[in-house]
PyMOL Python script that loads the backbone (N, CA, C, O; Angstrom):
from pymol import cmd

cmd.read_pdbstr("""\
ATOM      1  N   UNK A   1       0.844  -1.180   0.000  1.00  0.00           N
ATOM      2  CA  UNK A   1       0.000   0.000   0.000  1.00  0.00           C
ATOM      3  C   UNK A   1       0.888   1.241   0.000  1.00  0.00           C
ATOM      4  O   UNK A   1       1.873   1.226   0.738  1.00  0.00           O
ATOM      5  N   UNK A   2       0.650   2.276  -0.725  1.00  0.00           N
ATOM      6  CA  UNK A   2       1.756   3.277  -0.829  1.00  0.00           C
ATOM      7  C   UNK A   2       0.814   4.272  -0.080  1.00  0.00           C
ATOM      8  O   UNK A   2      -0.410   4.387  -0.132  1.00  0.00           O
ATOM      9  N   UNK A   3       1.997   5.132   0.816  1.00  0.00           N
ATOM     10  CA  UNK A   3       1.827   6.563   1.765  1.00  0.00           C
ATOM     11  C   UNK A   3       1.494   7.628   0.981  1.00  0.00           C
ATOM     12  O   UNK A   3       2.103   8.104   0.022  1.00  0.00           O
ATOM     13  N   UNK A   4       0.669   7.889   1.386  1.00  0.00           N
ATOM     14  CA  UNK A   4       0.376   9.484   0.676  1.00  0.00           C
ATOM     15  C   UNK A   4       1.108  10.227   1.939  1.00  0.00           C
ATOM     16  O   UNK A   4       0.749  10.030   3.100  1.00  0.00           O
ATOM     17  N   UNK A   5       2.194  11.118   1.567  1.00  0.00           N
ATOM     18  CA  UNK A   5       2.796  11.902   2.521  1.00  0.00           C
ATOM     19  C   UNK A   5       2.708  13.090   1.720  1.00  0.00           C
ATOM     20  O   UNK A   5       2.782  13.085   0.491  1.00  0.00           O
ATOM     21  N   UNK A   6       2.519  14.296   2.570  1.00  0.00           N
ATOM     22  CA  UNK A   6       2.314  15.857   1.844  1.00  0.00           C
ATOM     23  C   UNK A   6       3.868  16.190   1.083  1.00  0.00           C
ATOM     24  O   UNK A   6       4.715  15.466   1.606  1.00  0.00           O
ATOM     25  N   UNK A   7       4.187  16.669   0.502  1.00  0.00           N
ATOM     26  CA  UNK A   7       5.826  17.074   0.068  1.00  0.00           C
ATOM     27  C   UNK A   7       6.135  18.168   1.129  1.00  0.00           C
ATOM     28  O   UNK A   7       7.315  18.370   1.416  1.00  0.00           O
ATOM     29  N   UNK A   8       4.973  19.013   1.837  1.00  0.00           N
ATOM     30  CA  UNK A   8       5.853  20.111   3.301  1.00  0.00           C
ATOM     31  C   UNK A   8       6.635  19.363   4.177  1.00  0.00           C
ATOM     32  O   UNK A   8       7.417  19.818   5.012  1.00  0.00           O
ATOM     33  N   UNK A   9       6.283  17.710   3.853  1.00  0.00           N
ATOM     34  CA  UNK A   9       6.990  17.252   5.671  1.00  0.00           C
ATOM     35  C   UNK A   9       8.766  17.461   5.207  1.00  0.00           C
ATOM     36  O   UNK A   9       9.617  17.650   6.077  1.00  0.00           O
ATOM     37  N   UNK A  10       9.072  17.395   3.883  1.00  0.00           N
ATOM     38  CA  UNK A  10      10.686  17.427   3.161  1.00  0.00           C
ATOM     39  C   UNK A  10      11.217  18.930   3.678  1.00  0.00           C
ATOM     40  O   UNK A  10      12.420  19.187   3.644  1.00  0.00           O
ATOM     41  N   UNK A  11      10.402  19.741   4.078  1.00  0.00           N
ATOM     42  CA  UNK A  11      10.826  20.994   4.073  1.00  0.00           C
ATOM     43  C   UNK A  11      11.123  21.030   5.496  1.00  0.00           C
ATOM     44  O   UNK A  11      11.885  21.996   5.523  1.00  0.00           O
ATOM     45  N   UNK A  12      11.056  20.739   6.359  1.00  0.00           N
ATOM     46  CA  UNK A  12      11.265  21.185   7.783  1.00  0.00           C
ATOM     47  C   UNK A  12      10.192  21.866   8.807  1.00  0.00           C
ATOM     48  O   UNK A  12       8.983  21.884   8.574  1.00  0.00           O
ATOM     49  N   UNK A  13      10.683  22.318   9.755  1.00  0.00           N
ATOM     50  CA  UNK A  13       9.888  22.929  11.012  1.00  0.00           C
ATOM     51  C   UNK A  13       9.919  24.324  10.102  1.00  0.00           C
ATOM     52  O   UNK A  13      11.006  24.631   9.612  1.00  0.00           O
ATOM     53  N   UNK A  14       8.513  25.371   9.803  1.00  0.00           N
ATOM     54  CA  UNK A  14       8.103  26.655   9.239  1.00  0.00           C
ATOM     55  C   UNK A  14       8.765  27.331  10.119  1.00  0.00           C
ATOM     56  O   UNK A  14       9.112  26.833  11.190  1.00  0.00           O
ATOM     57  N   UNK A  15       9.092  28.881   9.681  1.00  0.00           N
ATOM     58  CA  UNK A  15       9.485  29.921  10.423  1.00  0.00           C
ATOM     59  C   UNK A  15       7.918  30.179  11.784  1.00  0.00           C
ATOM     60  O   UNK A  15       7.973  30.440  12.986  1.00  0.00           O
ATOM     61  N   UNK A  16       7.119  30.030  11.177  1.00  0.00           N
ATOM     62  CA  UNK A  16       5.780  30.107  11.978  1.00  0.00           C
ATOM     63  C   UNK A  16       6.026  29.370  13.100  1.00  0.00           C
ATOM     64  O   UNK A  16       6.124  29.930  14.192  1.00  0.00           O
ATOM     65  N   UNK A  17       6.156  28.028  12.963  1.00  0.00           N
ATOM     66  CA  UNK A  17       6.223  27.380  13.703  1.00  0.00           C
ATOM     67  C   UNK A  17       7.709  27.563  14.990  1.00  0.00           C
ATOM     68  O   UNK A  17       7.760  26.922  16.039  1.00  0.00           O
ATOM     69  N   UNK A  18       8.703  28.517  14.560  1.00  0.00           N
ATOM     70  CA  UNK A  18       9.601  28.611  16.234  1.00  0.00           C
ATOM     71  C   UNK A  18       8.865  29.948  16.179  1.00  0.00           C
ATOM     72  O   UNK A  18       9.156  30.488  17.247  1.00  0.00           O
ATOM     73  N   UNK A  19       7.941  30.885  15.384  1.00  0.00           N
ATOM     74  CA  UNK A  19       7.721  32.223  16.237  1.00  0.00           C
ATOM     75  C   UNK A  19       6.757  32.082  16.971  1.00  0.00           C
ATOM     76  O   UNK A  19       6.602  32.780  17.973  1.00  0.00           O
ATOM     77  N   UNK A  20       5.634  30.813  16.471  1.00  0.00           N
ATOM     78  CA  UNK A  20       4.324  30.498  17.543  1.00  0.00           C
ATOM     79  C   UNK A  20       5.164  30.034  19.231  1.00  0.00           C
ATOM     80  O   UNK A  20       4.806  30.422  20.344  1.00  0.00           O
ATOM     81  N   UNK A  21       6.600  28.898  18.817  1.00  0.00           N
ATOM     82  CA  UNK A  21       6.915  28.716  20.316  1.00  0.00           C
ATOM     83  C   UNK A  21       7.502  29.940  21.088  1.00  0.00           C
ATOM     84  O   UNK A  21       7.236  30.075  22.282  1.00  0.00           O
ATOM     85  N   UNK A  22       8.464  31.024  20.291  1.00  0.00           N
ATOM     86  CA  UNK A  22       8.776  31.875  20.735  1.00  0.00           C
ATOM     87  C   UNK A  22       7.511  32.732  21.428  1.00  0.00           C
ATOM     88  O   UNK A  22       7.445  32.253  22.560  1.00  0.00           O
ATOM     89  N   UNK A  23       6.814  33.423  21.348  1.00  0.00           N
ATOM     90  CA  UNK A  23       5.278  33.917  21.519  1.00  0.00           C
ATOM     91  C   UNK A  23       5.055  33.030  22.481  1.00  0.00           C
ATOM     92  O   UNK A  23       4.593  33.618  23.459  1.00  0.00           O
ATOM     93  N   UNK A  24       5.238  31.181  22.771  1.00  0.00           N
ATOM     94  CA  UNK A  24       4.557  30.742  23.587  1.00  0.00           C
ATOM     95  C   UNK A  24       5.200  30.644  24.891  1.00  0.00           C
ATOM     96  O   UNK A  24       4.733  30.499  26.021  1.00  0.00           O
ATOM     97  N   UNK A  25       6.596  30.780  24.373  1.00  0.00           N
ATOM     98  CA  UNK A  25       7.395  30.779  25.768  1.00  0.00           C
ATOM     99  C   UNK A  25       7.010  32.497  26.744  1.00  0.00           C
ATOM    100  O   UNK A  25       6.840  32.777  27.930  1.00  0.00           O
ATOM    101  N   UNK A  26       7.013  33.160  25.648  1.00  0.00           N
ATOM    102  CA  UNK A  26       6.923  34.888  26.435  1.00  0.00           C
ATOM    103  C   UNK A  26       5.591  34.414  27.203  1.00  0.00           C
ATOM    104  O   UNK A  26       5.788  34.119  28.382  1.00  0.00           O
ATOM    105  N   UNK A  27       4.253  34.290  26.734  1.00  0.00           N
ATOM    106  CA  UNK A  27       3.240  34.272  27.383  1.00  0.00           C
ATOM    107  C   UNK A  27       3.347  33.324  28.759  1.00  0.00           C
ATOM    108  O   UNK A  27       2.669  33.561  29.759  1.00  0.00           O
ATOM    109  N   UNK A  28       4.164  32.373  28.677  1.00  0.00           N
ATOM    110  CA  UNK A  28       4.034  31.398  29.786  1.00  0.00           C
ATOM    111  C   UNK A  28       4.920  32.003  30.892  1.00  0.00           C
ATOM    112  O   UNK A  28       4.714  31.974  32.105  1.00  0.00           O
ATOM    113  N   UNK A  29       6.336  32.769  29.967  1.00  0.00           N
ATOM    114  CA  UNK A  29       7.080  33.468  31.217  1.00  0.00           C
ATOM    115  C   UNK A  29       6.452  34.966  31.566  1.00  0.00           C
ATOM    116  O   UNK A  29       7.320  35.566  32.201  1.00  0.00           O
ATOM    117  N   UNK A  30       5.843  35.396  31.477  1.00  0.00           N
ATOM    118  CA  UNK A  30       4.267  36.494  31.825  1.00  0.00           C
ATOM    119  C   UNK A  30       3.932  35.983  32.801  1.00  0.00           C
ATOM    120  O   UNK A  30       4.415  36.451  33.833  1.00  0.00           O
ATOM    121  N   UNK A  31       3.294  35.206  32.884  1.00  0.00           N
ATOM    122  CA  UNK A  31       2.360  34.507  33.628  1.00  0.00           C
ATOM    123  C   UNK A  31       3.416  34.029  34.742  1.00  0.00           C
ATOM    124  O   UNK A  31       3.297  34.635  35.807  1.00  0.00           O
ATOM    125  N   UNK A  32       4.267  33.208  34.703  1.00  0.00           N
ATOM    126  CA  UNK A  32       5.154  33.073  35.906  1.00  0.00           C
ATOM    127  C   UNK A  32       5.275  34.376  36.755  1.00  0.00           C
ATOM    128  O   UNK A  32       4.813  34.616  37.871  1.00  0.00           O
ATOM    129  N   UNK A  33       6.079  35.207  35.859  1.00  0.00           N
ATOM    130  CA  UNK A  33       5.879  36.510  36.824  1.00  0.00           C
ATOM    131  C   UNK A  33       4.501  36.970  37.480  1.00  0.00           C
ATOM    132  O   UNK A  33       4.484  37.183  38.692  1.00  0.00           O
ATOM    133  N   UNK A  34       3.481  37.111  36.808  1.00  0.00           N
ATOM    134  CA  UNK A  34       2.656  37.726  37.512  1.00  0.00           C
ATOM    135  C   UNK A  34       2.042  37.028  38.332  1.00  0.00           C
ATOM    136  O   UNK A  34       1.476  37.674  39.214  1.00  0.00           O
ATOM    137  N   UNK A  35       1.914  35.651  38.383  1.00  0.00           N
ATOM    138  CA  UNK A  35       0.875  34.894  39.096  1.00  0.00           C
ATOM    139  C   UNK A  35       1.933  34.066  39.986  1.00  0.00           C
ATOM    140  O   UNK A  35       1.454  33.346  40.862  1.00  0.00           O
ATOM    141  N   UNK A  36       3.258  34.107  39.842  1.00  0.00           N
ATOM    142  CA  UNK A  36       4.169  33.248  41.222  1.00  0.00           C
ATOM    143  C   UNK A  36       5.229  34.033  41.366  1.00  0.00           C
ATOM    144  O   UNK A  36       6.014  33.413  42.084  1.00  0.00           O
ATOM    145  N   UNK A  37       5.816  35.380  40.983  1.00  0.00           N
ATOM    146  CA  UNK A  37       6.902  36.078  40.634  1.00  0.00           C
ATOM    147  C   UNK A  37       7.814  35.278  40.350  1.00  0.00           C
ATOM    148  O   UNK A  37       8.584  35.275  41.311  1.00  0.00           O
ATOM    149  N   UNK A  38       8.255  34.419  39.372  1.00  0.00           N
ATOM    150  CA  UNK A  38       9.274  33.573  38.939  1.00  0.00           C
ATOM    151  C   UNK A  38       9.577  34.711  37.424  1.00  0.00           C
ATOM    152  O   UNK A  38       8.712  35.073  36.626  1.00  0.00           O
ATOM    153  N   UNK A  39      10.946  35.042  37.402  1.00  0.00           N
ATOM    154  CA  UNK A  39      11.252  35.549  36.580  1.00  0.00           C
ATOM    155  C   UNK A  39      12.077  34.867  35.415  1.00  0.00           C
ATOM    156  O   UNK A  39      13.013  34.208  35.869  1.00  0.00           O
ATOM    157  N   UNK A  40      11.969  34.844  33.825  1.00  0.00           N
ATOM    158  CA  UNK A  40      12.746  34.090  33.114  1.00  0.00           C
ATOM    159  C   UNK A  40      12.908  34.838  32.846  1.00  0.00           C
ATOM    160  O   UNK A  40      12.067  35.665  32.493  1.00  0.00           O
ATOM    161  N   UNK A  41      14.323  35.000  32.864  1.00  0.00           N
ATOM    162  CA  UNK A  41      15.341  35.797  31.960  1.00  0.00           C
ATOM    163  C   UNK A  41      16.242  34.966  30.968  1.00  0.00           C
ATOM    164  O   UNK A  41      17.029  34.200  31.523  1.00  0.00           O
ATOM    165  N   UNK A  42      16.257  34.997  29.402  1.00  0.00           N
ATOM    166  CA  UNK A  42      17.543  34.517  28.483  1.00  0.00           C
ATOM    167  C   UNK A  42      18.565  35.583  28.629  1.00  0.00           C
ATOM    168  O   UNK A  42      18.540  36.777  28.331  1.00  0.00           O
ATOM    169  N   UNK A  43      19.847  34.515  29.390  1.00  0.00           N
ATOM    170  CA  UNK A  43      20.672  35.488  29.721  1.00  0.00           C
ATOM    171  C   UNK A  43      21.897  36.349  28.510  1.00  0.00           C
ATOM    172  O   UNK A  43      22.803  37.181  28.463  1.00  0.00           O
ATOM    173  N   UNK A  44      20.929  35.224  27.529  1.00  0.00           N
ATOM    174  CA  UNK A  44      21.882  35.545  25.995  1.00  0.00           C
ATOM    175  C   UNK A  44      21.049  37.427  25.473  1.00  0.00           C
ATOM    176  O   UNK A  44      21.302  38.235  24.579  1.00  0.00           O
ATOM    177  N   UNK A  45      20.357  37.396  26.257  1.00  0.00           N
ATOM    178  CA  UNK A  45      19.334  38.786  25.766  1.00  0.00           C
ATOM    179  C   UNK A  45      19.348  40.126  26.354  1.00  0.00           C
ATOM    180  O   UNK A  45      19.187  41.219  25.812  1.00  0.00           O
ATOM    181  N   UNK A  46      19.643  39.720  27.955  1.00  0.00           N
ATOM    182  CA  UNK A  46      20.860  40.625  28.382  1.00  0.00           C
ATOM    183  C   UNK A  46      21.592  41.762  28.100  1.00  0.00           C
ATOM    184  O   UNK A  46      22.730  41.567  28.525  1.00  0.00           O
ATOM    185  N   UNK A  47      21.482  43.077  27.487  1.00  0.00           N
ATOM    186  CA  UNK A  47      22.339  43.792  27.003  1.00  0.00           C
ATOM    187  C   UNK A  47      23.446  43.945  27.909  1.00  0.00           C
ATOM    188  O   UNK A  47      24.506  43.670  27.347  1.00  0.00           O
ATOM    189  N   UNK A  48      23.587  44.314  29.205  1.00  0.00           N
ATOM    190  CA  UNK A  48      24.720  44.318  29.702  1.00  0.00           C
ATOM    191  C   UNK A  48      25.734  43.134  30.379  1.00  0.00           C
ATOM    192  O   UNK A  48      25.489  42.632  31.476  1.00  0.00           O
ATOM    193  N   UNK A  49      26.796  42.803  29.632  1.00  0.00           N
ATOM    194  CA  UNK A  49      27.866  42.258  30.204  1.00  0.00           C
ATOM    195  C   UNK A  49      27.672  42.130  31.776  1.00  0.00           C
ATOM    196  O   UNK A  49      27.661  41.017  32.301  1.00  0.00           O
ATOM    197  N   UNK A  50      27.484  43.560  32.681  1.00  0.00           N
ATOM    198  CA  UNK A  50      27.420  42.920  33.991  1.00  0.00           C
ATOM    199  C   UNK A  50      26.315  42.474  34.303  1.00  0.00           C
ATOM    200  O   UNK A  50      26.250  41.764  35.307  1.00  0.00           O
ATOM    201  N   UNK A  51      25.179  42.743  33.572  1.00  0.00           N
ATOM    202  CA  UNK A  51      23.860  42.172  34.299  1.00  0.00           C
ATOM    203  C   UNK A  51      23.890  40.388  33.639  1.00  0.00           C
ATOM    204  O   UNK A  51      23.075  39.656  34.200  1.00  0.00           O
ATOM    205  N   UNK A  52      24.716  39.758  32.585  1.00  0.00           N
ATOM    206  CA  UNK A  52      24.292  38.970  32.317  1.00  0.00           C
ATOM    207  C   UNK A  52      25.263  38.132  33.473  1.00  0.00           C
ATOM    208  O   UNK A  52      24.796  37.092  33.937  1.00  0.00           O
ATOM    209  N   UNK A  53      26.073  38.412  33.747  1.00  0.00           N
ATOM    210  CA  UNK A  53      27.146  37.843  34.679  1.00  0.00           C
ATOM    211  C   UNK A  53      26.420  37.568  35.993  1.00  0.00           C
ATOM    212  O   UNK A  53      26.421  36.419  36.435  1.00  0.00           O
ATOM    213  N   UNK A  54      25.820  38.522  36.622  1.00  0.00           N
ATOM    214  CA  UNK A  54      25.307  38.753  37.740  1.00  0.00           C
ATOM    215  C   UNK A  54      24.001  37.616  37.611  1.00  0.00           C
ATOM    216  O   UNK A  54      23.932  36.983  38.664  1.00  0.00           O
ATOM    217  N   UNK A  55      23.076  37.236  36.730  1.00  0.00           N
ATOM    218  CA  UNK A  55      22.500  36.693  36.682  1.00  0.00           C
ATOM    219  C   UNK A  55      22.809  35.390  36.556  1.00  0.00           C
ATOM    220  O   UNK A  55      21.983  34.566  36.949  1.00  0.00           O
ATOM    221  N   UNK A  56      24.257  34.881  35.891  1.00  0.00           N
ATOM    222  CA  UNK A  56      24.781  33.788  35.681  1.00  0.00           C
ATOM    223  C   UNK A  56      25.237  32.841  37.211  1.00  0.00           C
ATOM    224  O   UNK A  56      25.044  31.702  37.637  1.00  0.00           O
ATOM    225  N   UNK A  57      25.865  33.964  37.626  1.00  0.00           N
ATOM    226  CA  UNK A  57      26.221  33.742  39.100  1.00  0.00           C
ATOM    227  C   UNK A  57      25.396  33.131  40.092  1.00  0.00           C
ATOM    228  O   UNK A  57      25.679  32.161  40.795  1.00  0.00           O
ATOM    229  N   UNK A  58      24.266  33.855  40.070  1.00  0.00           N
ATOM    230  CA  UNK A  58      22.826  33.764  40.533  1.00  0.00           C
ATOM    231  C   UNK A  58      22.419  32.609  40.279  1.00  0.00           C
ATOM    232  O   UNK A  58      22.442  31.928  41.304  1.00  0.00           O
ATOM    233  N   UNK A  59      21.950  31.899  39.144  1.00  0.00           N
ATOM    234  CA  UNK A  59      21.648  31.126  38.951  1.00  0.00           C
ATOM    235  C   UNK A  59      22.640  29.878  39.090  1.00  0.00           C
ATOM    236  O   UNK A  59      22.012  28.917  39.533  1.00  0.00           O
ATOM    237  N   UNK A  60      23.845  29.613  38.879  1.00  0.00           N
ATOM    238  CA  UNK A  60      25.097  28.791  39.411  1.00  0.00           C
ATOM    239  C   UNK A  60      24.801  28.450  40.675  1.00  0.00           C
ATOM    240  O   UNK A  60      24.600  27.287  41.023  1.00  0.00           O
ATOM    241  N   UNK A  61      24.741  29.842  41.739  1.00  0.00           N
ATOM    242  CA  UNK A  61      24.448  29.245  43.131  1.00  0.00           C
ATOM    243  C   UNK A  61      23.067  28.524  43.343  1.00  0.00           C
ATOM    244  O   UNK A  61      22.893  27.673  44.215  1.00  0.00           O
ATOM    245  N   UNK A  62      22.059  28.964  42.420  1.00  0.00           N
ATOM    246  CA  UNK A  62      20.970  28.139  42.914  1.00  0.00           C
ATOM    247  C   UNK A  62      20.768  27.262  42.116  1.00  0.00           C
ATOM    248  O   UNK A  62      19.869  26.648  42.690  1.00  0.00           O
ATOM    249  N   UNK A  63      20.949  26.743  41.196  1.00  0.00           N
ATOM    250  CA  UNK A  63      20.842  25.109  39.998  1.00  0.00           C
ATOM    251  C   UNK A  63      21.709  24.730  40.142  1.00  0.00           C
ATOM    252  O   UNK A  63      21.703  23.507  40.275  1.00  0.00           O
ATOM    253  N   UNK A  64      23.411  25.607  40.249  1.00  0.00           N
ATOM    254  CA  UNK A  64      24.499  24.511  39.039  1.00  0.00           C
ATOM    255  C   UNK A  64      25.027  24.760  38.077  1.00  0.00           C
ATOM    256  O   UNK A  64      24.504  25.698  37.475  1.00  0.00           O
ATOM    257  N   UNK A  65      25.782  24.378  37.670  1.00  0.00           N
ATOM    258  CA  UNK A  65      26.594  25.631  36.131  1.00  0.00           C
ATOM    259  C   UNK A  65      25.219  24.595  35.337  1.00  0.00           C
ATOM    260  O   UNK A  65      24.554  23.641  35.739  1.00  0.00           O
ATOM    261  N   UNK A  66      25.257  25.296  34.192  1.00  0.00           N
ATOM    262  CA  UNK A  66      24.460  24.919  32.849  1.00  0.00           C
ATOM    263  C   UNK A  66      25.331  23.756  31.998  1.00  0.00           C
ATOM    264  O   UNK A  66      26.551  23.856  31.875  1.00  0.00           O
ATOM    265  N   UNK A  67      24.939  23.191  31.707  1.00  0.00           N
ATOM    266  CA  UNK A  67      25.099  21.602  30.731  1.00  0.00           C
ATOM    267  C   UNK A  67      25.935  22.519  29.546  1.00  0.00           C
ATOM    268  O   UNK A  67      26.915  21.913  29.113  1.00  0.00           O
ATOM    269  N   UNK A  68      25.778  23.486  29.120  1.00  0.00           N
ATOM    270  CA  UNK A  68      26.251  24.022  27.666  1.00  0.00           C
ATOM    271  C   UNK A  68      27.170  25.766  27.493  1.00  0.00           C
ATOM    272  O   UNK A  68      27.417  26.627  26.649  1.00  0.00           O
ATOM    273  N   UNK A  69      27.455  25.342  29.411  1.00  0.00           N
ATOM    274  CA  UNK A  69      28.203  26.587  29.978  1.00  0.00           C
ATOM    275  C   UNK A  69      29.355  27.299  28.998  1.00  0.00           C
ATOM    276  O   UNK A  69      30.381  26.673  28.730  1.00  0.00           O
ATOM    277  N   UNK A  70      29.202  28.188  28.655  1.00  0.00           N
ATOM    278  CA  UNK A  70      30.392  28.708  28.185  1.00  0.00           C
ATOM    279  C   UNK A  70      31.642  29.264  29.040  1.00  0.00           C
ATOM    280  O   UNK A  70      31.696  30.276  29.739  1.00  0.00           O
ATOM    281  N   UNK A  71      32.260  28.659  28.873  1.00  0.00           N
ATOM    282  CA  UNK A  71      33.685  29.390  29.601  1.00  0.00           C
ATOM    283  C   UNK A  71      34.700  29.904  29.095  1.00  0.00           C
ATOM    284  O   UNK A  71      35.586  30.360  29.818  1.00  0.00           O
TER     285      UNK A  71
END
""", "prot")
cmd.dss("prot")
cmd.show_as("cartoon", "prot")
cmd.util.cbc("prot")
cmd.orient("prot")
């Protein structure tokens, strides 16, 4: 029996599709803040050198260095 498969699945994940997760991550980290004050910060987004440090630190003492730490 032969597959009917669409020819989009050859093309990959749509640009739509990381800006819907992007969009879905902001709304979910919204909501952390306002409803438990849990703040997500990407520390890659950061404009300042010391604030991204300071946050790195921060988070080291309370998780653990990161799996994909840059040093």
């Amino acid at each position: 029996m032969t597959r009917l498969i669409s020819s989009i699945y050859s093309k990959g994940p749509s640009e739509y599709e990381a800006e819907r997760r992007q969009r879905l991550i902001r709304e979910q980290s919204e909501k952390a803040w306002r409803e438990r004050g849990i703040a997500v910060i990407p520390v890659d987004e950061l404009v300042s050198d010391w604030d991204q440090q300071a946050i790195t630190n921060i988070a080291n003492l309370l998780y653990g260095r990161r799996l994909d730490a840059k040093d």
